[in-house]
N, C-alpha and C positions, 0 to 999 in steps of 0.2 A: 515785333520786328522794328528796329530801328531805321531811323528817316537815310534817306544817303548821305539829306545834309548833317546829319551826324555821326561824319567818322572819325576813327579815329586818330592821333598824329602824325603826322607829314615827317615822316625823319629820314629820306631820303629820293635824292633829286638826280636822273641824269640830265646836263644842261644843252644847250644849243649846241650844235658842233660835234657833241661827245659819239663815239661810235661804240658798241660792245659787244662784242662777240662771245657768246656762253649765257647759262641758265644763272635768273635771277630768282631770291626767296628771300623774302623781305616779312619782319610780322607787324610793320604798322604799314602805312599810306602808302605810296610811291607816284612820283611823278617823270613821266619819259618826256623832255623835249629834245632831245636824238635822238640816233637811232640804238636799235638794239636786234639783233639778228640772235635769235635764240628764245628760252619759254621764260615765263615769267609767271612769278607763283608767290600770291598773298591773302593771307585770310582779311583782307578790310579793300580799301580802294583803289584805284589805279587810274591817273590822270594821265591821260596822252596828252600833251599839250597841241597846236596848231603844225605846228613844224616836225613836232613827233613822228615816227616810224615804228612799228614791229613786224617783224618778220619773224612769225613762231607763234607759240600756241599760250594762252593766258589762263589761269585760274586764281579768280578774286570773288571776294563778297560783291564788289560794285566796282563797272567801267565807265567813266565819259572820257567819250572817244572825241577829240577837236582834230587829230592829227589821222596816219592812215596806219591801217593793219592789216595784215595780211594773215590769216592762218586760224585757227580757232578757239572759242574763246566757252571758258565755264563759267557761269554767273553763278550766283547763291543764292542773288536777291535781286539786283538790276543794271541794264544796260543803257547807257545813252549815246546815241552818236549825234553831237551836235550837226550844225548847219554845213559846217566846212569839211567833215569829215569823210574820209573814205576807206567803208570795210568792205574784204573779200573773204569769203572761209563759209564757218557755220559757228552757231551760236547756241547757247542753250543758256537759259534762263528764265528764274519767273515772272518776270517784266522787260519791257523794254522801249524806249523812247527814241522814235527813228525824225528827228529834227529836218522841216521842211530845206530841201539843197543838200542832204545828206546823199553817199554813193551807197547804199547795200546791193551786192551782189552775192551771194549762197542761200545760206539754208537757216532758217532761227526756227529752236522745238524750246518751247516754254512747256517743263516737266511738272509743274507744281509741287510739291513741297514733300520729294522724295527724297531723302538726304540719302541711303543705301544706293540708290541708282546714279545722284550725284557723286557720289566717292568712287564709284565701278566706272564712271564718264571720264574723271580725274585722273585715275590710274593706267585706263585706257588712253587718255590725251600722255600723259608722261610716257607711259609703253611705245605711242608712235613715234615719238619725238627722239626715244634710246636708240629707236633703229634706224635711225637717218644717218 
């Protein structure tokens, strides 16, 4: 398993200020520092910067979370919510780093290293999301 500090390319940034409204599917890195009101779906990482928002549901290899989110998230591999951060939702992943001054409030189930029931959680998260 590879480190998280080894992901892969950053090729795409939403910046300060930006707002977006609809589902995100990106196949390298991605970094949010606005907002974004909708799901967001990457096979590698996903930086929320400090000033970052999501409202919606995430499925990535790896999150550090600086900024806030709202809604739920699938990990592959691992989660971090730094110091200033604030998540609401549920969580499922195999790790997870909750950084002393971090907000967690829901639910985190670390499944271990079932890829079958992470795909059925995934399709499950995209299913909830269609029918909103």
């Amino acid at each position: 398993m590879k480190s998280i500090d080894k992901t892969g390319e950053l090729s795409t940034i939403l910046g300060k200020s930006s707002v977006f409204e609809g589902n995100i599917t990106v196949e390298h890195s991605l970094r949010i520092d606005g907002k974004v009101i909708g799901d967001i779906k990457t096979p590698d990482t996903l930086v929320v910067g400090k000033e970052g928002e999501i409202v919606g549901n995430v499925s990535v290899k790896n999150l550090i979370l600086g900024g806030k989110l709202h809604g739920k998230v699938l990990s592959s591999s691992k989660v971090v919510l730094e110091s200033q951060s604030e998540f609401r939702g549920e969580i499922n992943t195999l790790k997870i780093v909750i950084d002393e001054g971090a907000i967690f409030e829901g639910k985190c189930s670390m499944s271990g290293d079932k890829g079958d029931e992470v795909e059925e959680t995934t399709a499950s998260i995209l299913s909830d999301t269609e029918s909103v």
